[in-house]
OpenMM code with the backbone's topology and positions (N, CA, C; nanometers):
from openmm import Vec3, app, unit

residues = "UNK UNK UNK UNK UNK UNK UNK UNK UNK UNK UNK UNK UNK UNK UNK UNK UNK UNK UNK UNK UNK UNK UNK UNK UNK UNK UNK UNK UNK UNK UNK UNK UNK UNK UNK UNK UNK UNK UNK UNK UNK UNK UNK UNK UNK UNK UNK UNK UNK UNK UNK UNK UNK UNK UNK UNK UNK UNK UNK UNK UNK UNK UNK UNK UNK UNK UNK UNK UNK UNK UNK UNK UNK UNK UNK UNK UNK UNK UNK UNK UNK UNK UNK UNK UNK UNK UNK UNK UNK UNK UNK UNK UNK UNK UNK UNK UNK UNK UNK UNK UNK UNK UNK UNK UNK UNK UNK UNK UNK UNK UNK UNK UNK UNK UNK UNK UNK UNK UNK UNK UNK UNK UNK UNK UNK".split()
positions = [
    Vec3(-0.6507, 0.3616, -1.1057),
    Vec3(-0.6037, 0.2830, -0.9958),
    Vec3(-0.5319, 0.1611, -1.0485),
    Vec3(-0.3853, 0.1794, -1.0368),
    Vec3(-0.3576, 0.0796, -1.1255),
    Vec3(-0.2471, -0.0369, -1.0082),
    Vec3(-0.3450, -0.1141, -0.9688),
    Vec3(-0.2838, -0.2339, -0.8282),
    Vec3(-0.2636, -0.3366, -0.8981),
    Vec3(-0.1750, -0.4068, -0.8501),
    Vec3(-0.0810, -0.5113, -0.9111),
    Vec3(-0.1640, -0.6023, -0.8720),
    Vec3(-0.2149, -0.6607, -1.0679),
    Vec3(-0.3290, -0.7645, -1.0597),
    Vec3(-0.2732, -0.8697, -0.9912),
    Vec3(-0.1981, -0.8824, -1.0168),
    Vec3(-0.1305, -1.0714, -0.9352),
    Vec3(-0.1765, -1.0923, -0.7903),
    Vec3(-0.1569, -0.9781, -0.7027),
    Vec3(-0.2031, -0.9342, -0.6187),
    Vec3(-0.3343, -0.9805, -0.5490),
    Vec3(-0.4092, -1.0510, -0.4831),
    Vec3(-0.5415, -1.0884, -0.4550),
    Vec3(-0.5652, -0.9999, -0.3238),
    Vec3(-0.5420, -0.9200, -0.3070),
    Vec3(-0.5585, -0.8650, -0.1628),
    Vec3(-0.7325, -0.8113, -0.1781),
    Vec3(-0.7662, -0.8039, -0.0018),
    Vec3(-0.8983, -0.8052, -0.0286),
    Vec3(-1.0065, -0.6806, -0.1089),
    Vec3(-0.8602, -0.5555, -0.1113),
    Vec3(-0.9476, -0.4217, -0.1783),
    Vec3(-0.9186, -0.4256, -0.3336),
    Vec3(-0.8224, -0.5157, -0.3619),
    Vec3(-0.8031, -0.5059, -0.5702),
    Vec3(-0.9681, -0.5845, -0.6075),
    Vec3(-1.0201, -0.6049, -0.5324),
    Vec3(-1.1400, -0.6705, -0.6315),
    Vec3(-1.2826, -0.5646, -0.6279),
    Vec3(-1.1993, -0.4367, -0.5350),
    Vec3(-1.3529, -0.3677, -0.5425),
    Vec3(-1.3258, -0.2380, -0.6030),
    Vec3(-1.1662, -0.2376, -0.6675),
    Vec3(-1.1504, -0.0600, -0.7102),
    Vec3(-1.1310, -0.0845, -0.8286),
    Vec3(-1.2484, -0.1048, -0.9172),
    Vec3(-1.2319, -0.1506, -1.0530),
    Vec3(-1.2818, -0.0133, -1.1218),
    Vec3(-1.2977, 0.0504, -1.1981),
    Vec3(-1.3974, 0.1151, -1.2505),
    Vec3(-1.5071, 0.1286, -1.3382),
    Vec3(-1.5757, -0.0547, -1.3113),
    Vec3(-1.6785, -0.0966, -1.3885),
    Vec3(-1.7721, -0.0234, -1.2885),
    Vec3(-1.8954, 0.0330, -1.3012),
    Vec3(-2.0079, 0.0192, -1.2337),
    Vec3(-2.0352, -0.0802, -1.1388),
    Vec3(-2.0866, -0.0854, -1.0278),
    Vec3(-2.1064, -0.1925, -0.9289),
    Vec3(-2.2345, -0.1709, -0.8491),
    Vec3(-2.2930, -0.2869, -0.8628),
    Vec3(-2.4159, -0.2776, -0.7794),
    Vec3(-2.4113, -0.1974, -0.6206),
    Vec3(-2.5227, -0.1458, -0.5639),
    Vec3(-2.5324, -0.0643, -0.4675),
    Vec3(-2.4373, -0.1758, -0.3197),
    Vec3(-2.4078, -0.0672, -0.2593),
    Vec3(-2.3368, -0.0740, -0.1068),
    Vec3(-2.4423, -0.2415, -0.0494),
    Vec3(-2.4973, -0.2072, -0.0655),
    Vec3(-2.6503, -0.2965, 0.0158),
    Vec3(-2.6437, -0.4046, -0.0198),
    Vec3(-2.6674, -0.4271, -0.1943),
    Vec3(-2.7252, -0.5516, -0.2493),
    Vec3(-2.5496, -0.6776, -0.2374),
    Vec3(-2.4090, -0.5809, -0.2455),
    Vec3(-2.2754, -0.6466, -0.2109),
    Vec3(-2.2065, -0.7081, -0.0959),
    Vec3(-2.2826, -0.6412, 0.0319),
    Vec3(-2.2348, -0.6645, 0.2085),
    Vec3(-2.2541, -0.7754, 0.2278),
    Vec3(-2.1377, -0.8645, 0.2706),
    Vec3(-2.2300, -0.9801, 0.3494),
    Vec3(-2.2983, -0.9183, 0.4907),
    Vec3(-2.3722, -0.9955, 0.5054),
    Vec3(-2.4680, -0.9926, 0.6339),
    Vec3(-2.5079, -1.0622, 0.7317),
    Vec3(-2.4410, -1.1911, 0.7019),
    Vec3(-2.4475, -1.3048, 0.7969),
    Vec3(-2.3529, -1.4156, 0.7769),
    Vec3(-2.2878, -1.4954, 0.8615),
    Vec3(-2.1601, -1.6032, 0.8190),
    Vec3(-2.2242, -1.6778, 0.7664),
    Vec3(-2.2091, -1.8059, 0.7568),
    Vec3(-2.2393, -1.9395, 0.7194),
    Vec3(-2.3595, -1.9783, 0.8384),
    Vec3(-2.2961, -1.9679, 0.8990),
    Vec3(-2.3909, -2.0378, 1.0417),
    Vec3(-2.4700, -1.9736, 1.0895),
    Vec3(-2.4893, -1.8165, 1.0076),
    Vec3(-2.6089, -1.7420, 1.0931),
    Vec3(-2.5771, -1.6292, 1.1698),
    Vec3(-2.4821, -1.6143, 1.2333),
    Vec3(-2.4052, -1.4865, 1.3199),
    Vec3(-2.3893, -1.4189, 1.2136),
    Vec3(-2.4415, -1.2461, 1.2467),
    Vec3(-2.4268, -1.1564, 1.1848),
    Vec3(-2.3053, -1.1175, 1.1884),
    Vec3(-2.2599, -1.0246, 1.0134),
    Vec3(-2.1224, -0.9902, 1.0276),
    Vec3(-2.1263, -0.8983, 1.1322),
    Vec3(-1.9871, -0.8293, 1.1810),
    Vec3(-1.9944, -0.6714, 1.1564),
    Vec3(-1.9098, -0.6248, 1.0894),
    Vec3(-1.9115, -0.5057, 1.0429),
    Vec3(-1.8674, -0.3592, 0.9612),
    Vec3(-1.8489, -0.2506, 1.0622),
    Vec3(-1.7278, -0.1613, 0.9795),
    Vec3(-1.7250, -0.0427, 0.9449),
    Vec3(-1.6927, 0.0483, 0.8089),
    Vec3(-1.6794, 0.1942, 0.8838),
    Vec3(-1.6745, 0.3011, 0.7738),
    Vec3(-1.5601, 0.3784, 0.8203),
    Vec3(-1.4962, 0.3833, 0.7239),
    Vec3(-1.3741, 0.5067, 0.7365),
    Vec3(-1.4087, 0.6325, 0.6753),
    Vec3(-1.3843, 0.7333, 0.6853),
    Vec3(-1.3774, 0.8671, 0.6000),
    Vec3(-1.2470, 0.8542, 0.5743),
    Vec3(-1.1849, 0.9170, 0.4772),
    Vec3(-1.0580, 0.9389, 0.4288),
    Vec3(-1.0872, 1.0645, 0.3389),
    Vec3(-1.0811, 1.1663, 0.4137),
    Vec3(-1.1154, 1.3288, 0.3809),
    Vec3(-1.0056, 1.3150, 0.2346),
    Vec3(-1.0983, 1.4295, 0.1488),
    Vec3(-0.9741, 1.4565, 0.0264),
    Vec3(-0.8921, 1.3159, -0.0621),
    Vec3(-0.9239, 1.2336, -0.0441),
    Vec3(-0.8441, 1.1096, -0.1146),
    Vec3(-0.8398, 1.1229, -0.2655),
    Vec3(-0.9538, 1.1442, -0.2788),
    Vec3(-0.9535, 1.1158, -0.4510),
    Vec3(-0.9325, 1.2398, -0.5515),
    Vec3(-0.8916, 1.3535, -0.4223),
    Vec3(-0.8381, 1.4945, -0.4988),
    Vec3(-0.6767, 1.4695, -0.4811),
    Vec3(-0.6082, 1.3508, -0.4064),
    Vec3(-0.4925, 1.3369, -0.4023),
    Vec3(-0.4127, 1.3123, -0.5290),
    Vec3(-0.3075, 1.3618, -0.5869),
    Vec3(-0.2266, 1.3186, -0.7004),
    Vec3(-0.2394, 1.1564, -0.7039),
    Vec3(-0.2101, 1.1394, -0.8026),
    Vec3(-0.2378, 0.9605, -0.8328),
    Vec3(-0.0947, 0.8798, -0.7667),
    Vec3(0.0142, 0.9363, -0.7774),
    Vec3(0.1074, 0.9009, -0.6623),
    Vec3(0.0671, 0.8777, -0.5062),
    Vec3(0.0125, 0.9380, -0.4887),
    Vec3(0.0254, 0.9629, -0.3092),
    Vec3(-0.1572, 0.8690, -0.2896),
    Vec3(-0.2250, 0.8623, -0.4386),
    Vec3(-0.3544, 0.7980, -0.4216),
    Vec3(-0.3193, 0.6418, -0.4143),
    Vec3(-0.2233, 0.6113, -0.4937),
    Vec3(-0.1537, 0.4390, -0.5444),
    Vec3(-0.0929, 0.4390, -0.4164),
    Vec3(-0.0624, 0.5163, -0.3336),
    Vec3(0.0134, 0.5008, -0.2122),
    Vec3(-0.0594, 0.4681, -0.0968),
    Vec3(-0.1815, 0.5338, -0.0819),
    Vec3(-0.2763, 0.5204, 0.0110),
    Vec3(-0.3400, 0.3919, 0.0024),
    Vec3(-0.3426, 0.3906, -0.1051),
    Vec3(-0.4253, 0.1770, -0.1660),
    Vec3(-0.3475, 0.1307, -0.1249),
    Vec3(-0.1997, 0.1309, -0.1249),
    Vec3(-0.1726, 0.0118, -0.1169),
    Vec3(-0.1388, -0.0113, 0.0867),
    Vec3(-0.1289, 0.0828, 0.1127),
    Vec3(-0.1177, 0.0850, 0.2390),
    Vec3(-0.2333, 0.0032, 0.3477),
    Vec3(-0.3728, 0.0720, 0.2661),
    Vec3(-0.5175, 0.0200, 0.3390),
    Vec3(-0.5191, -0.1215, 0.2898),
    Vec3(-0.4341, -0.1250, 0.1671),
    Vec3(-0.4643, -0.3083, 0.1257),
    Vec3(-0.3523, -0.4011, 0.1766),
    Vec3(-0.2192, -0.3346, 0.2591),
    Vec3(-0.1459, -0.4076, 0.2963),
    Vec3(-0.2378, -0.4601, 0.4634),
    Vec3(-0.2660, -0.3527, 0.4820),
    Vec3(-0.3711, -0.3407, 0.6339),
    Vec3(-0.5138, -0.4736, 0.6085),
    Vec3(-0.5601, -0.4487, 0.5225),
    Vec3(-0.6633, -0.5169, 0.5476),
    Vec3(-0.5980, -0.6898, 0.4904),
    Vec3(-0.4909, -0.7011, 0.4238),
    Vec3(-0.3934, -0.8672, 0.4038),
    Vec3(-0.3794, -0.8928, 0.4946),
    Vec3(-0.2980, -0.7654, 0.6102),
    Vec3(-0.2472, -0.8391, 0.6944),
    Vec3(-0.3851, -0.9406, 0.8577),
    Vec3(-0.4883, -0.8540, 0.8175),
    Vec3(-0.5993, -0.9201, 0.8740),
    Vec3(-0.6955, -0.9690, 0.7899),
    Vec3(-0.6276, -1.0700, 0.6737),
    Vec3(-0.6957, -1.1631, 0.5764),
    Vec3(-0.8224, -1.2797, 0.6626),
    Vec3(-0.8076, -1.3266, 0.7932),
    Vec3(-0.8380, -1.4072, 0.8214),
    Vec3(-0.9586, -1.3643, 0.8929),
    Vec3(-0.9824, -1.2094, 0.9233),
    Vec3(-1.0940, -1.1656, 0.9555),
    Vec3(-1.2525, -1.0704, 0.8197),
    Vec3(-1.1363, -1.0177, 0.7568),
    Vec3(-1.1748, -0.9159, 0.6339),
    Vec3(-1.2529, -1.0037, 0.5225),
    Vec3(-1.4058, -1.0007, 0.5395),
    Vec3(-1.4939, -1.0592, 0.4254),
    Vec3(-1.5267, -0.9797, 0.3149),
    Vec3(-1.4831, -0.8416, 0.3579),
    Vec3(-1.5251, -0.7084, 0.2362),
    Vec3(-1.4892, -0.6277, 0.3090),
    Vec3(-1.4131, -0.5580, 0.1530),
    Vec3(-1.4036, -0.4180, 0.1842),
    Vec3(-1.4175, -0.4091, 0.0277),
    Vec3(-1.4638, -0.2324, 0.0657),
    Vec3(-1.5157, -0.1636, -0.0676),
    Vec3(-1.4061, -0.0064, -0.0122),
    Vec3(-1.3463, 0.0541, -0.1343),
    Vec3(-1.3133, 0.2033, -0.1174),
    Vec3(-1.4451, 0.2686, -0.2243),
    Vec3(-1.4588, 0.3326, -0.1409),
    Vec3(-1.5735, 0.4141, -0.2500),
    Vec3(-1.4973, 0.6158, -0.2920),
    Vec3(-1.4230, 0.5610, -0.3740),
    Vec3(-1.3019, 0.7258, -0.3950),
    Vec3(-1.4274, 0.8375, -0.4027),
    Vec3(-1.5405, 0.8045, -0.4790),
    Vec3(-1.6711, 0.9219, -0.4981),
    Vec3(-1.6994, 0.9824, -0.3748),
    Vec3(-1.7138, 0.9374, -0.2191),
    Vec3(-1.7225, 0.9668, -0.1358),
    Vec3(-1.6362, 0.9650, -0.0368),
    Vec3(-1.4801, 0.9151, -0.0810),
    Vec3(-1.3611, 0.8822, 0.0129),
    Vec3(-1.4291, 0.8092, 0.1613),
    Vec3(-1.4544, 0.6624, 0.1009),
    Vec3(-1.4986, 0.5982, 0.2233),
    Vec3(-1.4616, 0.4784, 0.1960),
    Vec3(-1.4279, 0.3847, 0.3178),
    Vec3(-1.3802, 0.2744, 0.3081),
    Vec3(-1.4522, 0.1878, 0.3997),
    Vec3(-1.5441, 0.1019, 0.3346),
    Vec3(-1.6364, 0.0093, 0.4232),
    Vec3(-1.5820, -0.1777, 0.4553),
    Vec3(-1.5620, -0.1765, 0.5749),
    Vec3(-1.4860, -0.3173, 0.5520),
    Vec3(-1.5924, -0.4042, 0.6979),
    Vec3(-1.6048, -0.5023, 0.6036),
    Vec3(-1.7214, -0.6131, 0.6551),
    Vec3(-1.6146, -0.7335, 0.7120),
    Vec3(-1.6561, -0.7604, 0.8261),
    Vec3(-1.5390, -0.8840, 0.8959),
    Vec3(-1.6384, -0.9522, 0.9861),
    Vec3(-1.5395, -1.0721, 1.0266),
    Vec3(-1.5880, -1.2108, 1.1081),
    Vec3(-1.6091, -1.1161, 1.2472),
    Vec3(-1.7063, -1.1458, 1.2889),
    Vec3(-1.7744, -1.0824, 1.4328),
    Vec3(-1.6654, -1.1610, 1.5492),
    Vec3(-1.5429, -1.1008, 1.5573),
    Vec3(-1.4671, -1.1659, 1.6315),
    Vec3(-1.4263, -0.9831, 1.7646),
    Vec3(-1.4626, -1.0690, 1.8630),
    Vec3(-1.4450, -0.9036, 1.9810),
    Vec3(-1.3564, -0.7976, 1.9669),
    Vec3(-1.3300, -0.6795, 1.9274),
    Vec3(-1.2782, -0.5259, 1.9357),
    Vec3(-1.1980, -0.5635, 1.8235),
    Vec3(-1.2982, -0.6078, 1.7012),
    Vec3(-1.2075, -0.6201, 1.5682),
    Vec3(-1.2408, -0.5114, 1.5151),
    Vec3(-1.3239, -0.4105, 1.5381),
    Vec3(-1.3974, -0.3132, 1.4823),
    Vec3(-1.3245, -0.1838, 1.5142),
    Vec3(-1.2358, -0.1741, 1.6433),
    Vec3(-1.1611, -0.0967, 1.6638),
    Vec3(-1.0349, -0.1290, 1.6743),
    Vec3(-0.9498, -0.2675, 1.6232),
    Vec3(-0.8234, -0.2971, 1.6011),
    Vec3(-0.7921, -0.2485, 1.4753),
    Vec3(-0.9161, -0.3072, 1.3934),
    Vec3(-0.8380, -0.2622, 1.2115),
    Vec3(-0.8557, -0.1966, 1.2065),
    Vec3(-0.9651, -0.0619, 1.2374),
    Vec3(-0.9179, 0.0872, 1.1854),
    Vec3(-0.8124, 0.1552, 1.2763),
    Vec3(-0.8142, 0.0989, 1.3975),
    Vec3(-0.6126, 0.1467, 1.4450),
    Vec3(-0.5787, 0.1226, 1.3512),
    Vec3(-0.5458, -0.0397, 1.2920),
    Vec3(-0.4096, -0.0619, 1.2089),
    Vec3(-0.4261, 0.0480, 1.0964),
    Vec3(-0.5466, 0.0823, 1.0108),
    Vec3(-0.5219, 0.2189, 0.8969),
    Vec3(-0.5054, 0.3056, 0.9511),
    Vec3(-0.5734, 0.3360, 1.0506),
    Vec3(-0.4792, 0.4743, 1.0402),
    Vec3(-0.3697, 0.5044, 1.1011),
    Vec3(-0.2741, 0.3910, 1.1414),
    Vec3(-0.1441, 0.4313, 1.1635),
    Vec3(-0.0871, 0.4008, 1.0534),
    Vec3(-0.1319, 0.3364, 0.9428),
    Vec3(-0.0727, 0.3682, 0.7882),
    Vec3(-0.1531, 0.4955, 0.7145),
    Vec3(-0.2533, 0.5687, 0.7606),
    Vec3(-0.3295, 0.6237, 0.6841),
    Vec3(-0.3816, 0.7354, 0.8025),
    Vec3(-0.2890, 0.7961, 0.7858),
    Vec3(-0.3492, 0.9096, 0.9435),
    Vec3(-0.4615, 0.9945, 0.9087),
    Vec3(-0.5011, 1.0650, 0.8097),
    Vec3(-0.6216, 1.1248, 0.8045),
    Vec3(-0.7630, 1.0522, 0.7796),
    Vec3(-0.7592, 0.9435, 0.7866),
    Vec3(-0.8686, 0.8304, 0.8040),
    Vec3(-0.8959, 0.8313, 0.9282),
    Vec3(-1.0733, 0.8746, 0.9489),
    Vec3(-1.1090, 0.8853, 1.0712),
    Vec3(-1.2177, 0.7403, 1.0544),
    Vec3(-1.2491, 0.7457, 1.1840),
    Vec3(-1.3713, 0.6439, 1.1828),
    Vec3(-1.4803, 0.6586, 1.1743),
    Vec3(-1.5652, 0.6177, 1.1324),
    Vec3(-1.7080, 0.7024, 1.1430),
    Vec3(-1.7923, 0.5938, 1.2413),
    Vec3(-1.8756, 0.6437, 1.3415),
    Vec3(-1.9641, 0.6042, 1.3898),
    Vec3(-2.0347, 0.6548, 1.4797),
    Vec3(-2.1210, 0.5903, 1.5894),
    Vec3(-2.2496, 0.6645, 1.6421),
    Vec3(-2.2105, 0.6840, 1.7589),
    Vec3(-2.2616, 0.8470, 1.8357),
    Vec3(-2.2301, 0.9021, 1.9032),
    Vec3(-2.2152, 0.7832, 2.0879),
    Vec3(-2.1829, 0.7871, 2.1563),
    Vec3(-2.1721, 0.7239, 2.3046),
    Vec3(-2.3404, 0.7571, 2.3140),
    Vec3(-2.4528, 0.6894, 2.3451),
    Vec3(-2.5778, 0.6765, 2.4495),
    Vec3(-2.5621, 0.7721, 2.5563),
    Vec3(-2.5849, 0.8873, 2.5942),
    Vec3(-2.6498, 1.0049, 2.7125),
    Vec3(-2.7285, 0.8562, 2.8201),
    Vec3(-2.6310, 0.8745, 2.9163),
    Vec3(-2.7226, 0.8090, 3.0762),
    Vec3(-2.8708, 0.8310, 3.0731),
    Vec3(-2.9200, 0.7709, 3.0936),
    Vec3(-3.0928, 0.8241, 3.1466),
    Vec3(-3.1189, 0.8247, 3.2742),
    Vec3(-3.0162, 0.7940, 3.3425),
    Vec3(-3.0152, 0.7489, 3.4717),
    Vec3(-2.9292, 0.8188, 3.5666),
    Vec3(-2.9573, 0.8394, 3.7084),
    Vec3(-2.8547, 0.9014, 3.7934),
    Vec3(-2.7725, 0.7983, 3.8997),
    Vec3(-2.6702, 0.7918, 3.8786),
    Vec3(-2.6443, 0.7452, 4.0131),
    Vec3(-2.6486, 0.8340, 4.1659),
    Vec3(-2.6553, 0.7691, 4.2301),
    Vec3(-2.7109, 0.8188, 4.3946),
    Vec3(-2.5978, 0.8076, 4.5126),
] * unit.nanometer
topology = app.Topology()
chain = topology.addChain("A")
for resn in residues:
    res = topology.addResidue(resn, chain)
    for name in ("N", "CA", "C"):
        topology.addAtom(name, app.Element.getBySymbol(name[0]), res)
């Protein structure tokens, strides 16, 4: 993965290929003041079976995406072993479903991952 060090964008500091402590012990989890972050997870099926062209292409796309929402994005991690992209941001309303629009209209086979809609327990009358 070879991203243009000069570069500070928020994913060149996590696609290194030193070893890195677990998903868990790296997340932030709370701001300054106490409000919990939130996160998500992308799948990005097949990424890291992609030629290294079209792989340097996909980085830089998810890292132009997550610059251009520098002011929300506290972490992101690509994890290529499992083609997943976890990005931790300022708990600011339907930021959770703005930035993975913005990838995947640079990154169309990036789905979102998350938990199914709640089944009613209830009837209306």
């Amino acid at each position: 993965m070879d991203l243009d060090e000069q570069r500070a964008g928020p994913l060149a500091a996590s696609t290194g290929f030193e070893p890195a402590e677990p998903l868990w012990q790296r997340v932030p989890t709370r701001m300054p003041d106490g409000r919990p972050v939130s996160d998500f997870m992308m799948l990005i099926p097949r990424l890291r079976q992609q030629p290294p062209h079209i792989l340097q292409r996909t980085l830089r796309e998810i890292d132009g995406v997550l610059t251009r929402y520098r002011s929300v994005v506290l972490f992101a991690d690509l994890n290529l072993k499992i083609n997943t992209l976890w990005v931790s941001v300022r708990p600011v309303p339907g930021i959770c479903l703005e930035l993975p629009a913005a990838v995947k209209l640079c990154v169309p086979e990036a789905v979102l991952i998350g938990q199914p809609r709640p089944q009613r327990t209830w009837r209306r009358r």
